[in-house]
C-alpha positions in Angstrom: 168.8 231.8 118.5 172.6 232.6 119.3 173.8 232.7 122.7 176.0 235.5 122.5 179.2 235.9 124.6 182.1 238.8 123.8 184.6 238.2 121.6 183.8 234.7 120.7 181.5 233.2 117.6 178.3 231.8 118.4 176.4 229.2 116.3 173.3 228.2 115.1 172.1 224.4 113.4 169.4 224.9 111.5 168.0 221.6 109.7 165.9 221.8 106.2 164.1 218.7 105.6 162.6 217.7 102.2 159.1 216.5 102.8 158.4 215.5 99.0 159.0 213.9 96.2 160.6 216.2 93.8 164.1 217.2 93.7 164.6 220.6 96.1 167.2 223.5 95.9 167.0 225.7 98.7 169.7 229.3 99.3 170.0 231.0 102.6 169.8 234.8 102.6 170.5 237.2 104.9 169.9 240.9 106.0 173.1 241.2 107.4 175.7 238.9 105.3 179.0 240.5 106.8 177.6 239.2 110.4 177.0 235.9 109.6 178.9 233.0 107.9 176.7 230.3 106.4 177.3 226.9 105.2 176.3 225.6 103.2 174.4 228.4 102.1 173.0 227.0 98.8 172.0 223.1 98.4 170.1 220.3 96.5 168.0 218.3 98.8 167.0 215.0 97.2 163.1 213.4 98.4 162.5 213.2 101.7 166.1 214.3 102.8 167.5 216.2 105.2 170.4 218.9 105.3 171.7 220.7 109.1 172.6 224.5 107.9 175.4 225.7 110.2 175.1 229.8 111.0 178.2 231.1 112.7 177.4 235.1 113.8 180.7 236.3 113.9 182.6 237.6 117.4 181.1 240.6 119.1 183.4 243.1 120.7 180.6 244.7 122.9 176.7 243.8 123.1 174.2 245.3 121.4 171.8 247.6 123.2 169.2 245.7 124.8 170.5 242.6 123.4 167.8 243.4 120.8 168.6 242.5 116.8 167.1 243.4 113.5 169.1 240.7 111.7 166.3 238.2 109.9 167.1 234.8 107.8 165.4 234.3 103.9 165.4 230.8 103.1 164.4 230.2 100.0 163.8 226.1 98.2 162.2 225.4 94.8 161.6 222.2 92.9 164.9 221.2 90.5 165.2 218.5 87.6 166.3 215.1 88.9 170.2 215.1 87.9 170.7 219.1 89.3 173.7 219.9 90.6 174.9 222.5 93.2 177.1 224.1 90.9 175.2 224.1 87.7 172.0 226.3 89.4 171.2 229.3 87.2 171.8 232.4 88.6 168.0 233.7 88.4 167.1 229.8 90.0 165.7 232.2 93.3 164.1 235.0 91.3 160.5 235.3 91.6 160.0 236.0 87.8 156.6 234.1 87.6 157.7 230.9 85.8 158.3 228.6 89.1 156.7 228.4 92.5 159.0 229.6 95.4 158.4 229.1 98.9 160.0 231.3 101.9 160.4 231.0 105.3 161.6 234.4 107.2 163.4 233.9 110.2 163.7 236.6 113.1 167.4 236.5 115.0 167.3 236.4 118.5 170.7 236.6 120.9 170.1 234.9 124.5 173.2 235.3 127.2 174.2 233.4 130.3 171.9 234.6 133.3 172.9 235.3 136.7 171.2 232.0 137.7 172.9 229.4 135.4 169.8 229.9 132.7 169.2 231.9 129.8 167.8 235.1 129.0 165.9 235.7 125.5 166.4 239.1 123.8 164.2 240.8 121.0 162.8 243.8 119.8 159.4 243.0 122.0 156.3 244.6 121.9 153.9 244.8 125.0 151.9 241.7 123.7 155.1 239.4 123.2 156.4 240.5 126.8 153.4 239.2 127.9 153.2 236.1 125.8 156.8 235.0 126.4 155.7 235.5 130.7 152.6 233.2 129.9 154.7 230.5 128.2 157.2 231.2 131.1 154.4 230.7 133.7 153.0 227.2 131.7 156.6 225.7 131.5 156.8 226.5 135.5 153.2 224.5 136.0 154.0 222.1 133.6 157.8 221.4 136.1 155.3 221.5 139.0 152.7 218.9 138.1 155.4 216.6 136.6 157.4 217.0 139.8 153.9 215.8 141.9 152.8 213.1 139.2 156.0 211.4 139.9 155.7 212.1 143.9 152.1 210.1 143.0 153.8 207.5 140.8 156.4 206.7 143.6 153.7 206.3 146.3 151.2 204.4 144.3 154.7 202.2 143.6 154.9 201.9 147.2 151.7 201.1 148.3 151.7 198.4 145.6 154.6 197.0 147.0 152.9 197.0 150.7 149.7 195.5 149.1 151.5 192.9 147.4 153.4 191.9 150.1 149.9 191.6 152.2 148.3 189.7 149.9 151.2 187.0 150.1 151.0 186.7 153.9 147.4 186.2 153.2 147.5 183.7 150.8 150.3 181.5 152.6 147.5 182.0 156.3 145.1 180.8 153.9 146.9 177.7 152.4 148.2 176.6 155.3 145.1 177.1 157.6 143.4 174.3 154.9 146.0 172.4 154.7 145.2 172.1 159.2 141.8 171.9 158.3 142.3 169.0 156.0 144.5 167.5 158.0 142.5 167.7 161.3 139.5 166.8 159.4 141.8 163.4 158.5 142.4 162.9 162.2 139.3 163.0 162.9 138.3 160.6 160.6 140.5 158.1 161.3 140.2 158.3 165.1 136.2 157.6 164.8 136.5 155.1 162.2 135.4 151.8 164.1 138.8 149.4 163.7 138.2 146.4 161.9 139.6 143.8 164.4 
């Protein structure tokens, strides 16, 4: 996702991660390769090691129409000797000729711009059915906001009534101790004052 503002780049991180234990070369492709910059756009990930992919889209003089874009993302990883390096791929390392397992992962562009209200506004090619998914995943963030907002109104009163309940229960403790501590003592005095003296 690029937010896009006029005549400046706009950026994108993405991060590949090698989940297993083989050696894993991966390339970057694009639709549109005079639009984007990408870097590194070719790599060796070793086991269970990780790589951020910078995408720079390259300063637009005017928005498109609709802010809605064609451009997609290929990336592309297969499994490599051990002692691989960057420079000494083959040529034909990404060609699907049968003779080594490729995996893909196609990725859509989408430009977002500054909004009117401080937020951002998404921009694709969208079909009925996505409007209306991206308004229900619009309408479940706004719940989720509203019942976090009351769970911590709830968590702050509990926390207040647990302070008043606390504080009760030491004013009822320190009536109780001392109201035996009379009794005991009274029950002394009493005891004493009876108590035929030995004369």
């Amino acid at each position: 996702m690029f937010s896009v503002e006029l005549d400046k780049p706009s950026f994108c991180n993405l991060q590949v991660t090698n989940n297993t234990e083989h050696h894993v070369a991966f390339k970057v492709k694009t639709t549109s390769p005079k639009k984007y910059f990408v870097r590194p756009n070719t790599g060796i990930l070793l086991p269970h090691d990780s790589c951020v992919i910078r995408v720079t889209l390259q300063p637009k003089r005017e928005y498109p129409p609709n802010m809605q874009c064609k451009d997609k993302f290929l990336l592309q990883s297969t499994i490599v000797p051990r002692n691989t390096n960057t420079d000494d791929l083959p040529a034909d390392t990404f060609n699907k000729d049968g003779t080594k397992e490729i995996q893909e992962c196609k990725l859509k562009v989408i430009y977002e711009t500054n909004s009117d209200d401080g937020g951002f506004n998404s921009f694709t090619s969208q079909s009925p059915d996505s409007t209306t998914a991206i308004q229900h995943l619009k309408d479940e963030r706004d719940t989720a906001v509203r019942q976090t907002v009351q769970l911590q109104q709830e968590l702050d009163f509990l926390k207040r009534q647990r302070k008043r309940s606390n504080g009760s229960s030491f004013s009822f403790v320190f009536a109780s101790l001392v109201g035996l501590i009379g009794i005991t003592v009274g029950f002394l005095l009493n005891l004493s004052l009876a108590s035929p003296s030995t004369a």
